[in-house]
N, C-alpha and C positions, 0 to 999 in steps of 0.2 A: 223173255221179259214180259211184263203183265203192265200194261198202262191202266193207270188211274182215271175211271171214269168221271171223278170230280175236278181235278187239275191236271188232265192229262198226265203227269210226270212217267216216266218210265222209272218201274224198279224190279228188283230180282225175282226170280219165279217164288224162292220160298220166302219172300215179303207175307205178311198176312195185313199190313198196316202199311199206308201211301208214305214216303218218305218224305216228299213236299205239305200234305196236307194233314196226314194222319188218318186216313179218312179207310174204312175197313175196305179191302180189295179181293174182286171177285174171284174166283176160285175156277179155272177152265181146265174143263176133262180134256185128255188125250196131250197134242205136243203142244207146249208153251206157246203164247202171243207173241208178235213181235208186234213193234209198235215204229219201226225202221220204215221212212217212207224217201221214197226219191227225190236226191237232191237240184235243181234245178240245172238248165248247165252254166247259168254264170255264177252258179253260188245258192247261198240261202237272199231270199227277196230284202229290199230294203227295207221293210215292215219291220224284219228280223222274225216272221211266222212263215212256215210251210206252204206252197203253192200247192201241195196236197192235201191241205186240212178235210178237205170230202173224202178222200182216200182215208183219211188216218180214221175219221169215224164211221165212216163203214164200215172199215175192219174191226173198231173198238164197239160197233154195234152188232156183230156177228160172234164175237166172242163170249159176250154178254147172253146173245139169245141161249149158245151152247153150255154156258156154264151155268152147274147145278144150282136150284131155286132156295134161297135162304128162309128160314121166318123171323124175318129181321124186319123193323118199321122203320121205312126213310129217313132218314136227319132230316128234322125240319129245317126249312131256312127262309129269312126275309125276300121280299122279291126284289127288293133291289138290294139291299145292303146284308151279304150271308155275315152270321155270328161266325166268332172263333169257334171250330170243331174239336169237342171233346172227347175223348179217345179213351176207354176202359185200358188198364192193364191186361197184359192177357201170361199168360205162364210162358207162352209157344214164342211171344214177340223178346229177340234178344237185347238184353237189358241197355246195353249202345243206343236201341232202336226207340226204346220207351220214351213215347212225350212228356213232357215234364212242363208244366205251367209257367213253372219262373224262366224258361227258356223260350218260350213266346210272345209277341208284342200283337198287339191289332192292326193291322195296315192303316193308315191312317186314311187312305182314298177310297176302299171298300170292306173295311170291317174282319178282313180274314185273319185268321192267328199266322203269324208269322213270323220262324224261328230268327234269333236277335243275331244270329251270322249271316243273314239272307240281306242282299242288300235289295234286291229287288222284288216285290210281291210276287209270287205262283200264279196268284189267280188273276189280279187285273196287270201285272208289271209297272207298279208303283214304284220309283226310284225311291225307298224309304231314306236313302242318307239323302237325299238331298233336302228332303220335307224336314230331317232333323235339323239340317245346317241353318235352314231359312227362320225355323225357330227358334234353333237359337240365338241368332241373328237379331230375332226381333222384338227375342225378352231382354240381351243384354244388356250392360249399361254402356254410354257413349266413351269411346275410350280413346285415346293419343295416337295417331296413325301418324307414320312416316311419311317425306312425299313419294320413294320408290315404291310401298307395298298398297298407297293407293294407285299409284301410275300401275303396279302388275295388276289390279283387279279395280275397274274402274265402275263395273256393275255394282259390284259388293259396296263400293261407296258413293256416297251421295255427293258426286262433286258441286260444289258451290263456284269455285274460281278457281284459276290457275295461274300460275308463273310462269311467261317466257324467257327462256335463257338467251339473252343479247349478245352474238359473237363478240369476239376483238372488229371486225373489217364492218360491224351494224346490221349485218343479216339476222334474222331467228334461227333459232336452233332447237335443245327438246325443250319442251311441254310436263311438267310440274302441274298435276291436280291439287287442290285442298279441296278437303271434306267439307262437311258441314260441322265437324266437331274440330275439333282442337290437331293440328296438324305439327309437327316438329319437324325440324328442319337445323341439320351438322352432318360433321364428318362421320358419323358415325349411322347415319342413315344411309349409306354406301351409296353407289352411281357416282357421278359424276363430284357428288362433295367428296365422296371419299380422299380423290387427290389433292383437295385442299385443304393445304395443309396451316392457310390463315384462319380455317374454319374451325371452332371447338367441338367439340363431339356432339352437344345440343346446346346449338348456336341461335335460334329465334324458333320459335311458336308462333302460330297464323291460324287466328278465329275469328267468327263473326259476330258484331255487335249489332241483332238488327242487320239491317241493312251496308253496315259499315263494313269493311274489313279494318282487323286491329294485328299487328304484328309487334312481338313483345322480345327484350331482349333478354336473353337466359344466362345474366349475365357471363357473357362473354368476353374473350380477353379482347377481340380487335370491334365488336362494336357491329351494328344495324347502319346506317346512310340510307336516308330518305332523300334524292331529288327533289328541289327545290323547285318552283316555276319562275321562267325570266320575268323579271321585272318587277317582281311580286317581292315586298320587305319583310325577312323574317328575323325576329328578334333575338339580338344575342342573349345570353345571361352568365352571371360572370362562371368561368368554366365549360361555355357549351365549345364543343369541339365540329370541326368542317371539315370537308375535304374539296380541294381547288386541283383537279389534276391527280397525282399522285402525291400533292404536297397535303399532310394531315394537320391544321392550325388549332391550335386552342385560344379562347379568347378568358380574357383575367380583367375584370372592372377594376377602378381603380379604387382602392383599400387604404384607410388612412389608420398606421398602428394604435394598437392600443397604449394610452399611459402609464405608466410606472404603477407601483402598487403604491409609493408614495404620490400618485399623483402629478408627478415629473414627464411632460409631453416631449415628444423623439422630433429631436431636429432632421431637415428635411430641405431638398432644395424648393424652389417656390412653386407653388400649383397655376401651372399655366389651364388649364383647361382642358387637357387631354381627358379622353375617353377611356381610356385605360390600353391593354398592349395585345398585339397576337404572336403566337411562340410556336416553332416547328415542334413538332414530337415526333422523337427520333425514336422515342422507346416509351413504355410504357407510364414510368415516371421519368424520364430524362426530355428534355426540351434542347433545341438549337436555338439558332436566332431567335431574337426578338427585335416585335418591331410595334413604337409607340405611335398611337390613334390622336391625331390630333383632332382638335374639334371640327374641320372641315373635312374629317374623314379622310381616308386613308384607297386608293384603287390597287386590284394584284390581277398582273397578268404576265404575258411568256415575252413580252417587247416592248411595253408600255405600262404605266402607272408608275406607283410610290414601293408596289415591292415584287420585283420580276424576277421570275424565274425561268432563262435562258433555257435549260437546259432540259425543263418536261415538254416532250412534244404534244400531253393531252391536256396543256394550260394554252387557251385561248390567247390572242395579242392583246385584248382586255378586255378578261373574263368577268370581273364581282367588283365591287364597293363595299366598305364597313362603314357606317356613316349612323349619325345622331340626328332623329326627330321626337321633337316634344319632350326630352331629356331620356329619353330610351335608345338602345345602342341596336342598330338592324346590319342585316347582309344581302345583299339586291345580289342575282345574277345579271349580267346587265348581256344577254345575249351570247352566253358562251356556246363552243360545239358539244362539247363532251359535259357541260351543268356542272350546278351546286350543289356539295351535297352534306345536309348535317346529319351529323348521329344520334341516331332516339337516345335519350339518358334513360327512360323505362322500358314508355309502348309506345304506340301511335297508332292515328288512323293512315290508311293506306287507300288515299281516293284512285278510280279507274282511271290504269292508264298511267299508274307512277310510277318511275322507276327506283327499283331496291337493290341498294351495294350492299354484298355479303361476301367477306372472306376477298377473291379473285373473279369471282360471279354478280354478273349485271341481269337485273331481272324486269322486265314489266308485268305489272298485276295487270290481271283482265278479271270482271267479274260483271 
């Protein structure tokens, strides 16, 4: 074996050209070099270099003294940063062996040519794939990341906030990063949604506005729920839909028909003053009961109020109120355990600390 006095490499005795470097290799009369130093006894060192590097160049400096004198002038090279070395054709080097320009790249950490299957520099051990990932990394443009493949690489992404997953019994569970860019969230971002099967494939998006978090629905079949704050009045509109429990309500204003095309008005029993009505949805467009909002508003709870439902154990004894102030129609949580919760109709903000229903998944944002 013949070692390369400019990157050490070991290559075959009838090499006339460095295999790692290109770099013309000395010529030693009598039996071939070896370049074979002893290995340590637990191994090669953590470093990952020779505990006999003074060995290995004393031997590669005595080989040198013995081998015949060239009239050859040094490769010039910078003193800190060497050029790519260029390498004449030679008749004697086989054609396999020949350097080839478009098959070399610059190391980006010390300037060396460095063949484009090398992952690591010769000369300094520059990880070149990593130098290319990080740029490309940081030419790209900002793109839609799931919340599993920023949870697998949470370096790679800039996390901004995160979701915690709220058991059934209230404890925490996993931890859901978002990025700083535009984050998706369905069944089809696998983990944990994968098995729900309320969840659509891409079910909400979670970005920042500024300072705000905004979470956006993609239209979906079952819908976003933002918890509400107790005691805080948030306003119906006609069609915004809630959820009390496992009980999902839609609320309908009340609508006076349109007249005839001759201008002939639809008889009607008399308008007492109701607020208009709320109606189970049992399906998508299908609705169950209904129940009419009288002007002193209407309480729903699991033992108490004007409309109870016995039979959910995560409806409160008296959860909410629908009630009328200033001619506008609201829903107070009035101290439930398990909250309020309405459905974004588009997006919304998502202040610290709220909790987001998706699918069969209870979530609190933290940012």
């Amino acid at each position: 074996m013949i070692v390369c006095s400019r990157c050490s490499k070991d290559n075959q005795d009838h090499y006339k050209f460095c295999l790692g470097c290109g770099a013309e290799l000395p010529r030693a009369s009598g039996k071939p070099r070896s370049s074979s130093t002893d290995t340590p006894p637990g191994g090669s060192s953590g470093s990952g270099r020779s505990t006999n590097a003074p060995r290995a160049r004393a031997a590669r400096g005595e080989a040198l003294a013995s081998a015949p004198q060239m009239d050859l002038e040094p490769t010039p090279m910078q003193a800190s940063r060497p050029e790519p070395v260029q390498v004449a054709q030679s008749d004697s080097l086989p054609p396999e062996l020949a350097p080839m320009e478009d098959q070399t790249s610059p190391c980006p950490h010390c300037g060396a040519g460095v063949p484009e299957n090398f992952r690591f520099c010769h000369v300094c051990g520059h990880d070149l794939h990593d130098e290319g990932g990080a740029q490309a990394a940081a030419h790209a443009p900002a793109e839609r990341t799931s919340a599993p493949a920023v949870a697998e690489a949470p370096k790679r992404a800039s996390m901004r906030a995160r979701l915690i997953l709220i058991q059934p019994d209230g404890s925490e569970g996993e931890m859901f990063p978002l990025a700083e860019g535009p984050t998706l969230i369905g069944r089809s971002s696998g983990g944990i949604f994968a098995n729900d099967a309320y969840l659509s494939p891409e079910h909400a998006e979670f970005r920042f506005e500024d300072d705000q978090l905004v979470v956006k629905d993609m239209e979906s079949l079952n819908g976003i729920y933002i918890r509400i704050e107790p005691d805080v009045p948030i306003e119906l509109f006609d069609g915004s839909i809630f959820r009390v429990g496992q009980e999902i309500l839609r609320f309908d204003g009340p609508t006076a028909p349109e007249p005839a095309a001759d201008g002939t008005q639809h008889m009607g029993s008399p308008h007492r003053g109701y607020l208009g009505r709320i109606s189970l949805l049992v399906g998508r467009e299908t609705t169950g009961n209904s129940y009419p909002i009288p002007p002193q508003g209407i309480h729903l709870g699991r033992e108490r109020g004007d409309v109870v439902f016995p039979e959910d154990g995560y409806v409160s004894g008296l959860h909410c109120r629908v009630h009328s102030e200033v001619g506008h129609v609201f829903l107070t949580d009035i101290g439930s355990s398990n909250g309020t919760f309405v459905r974004v109709s588009n997006e919304s903000f998502v202040p610290q600390g709220t909790f987001v229903l998706m699918g069969q998944q209870l979530f609190r944002a933290e940012y």
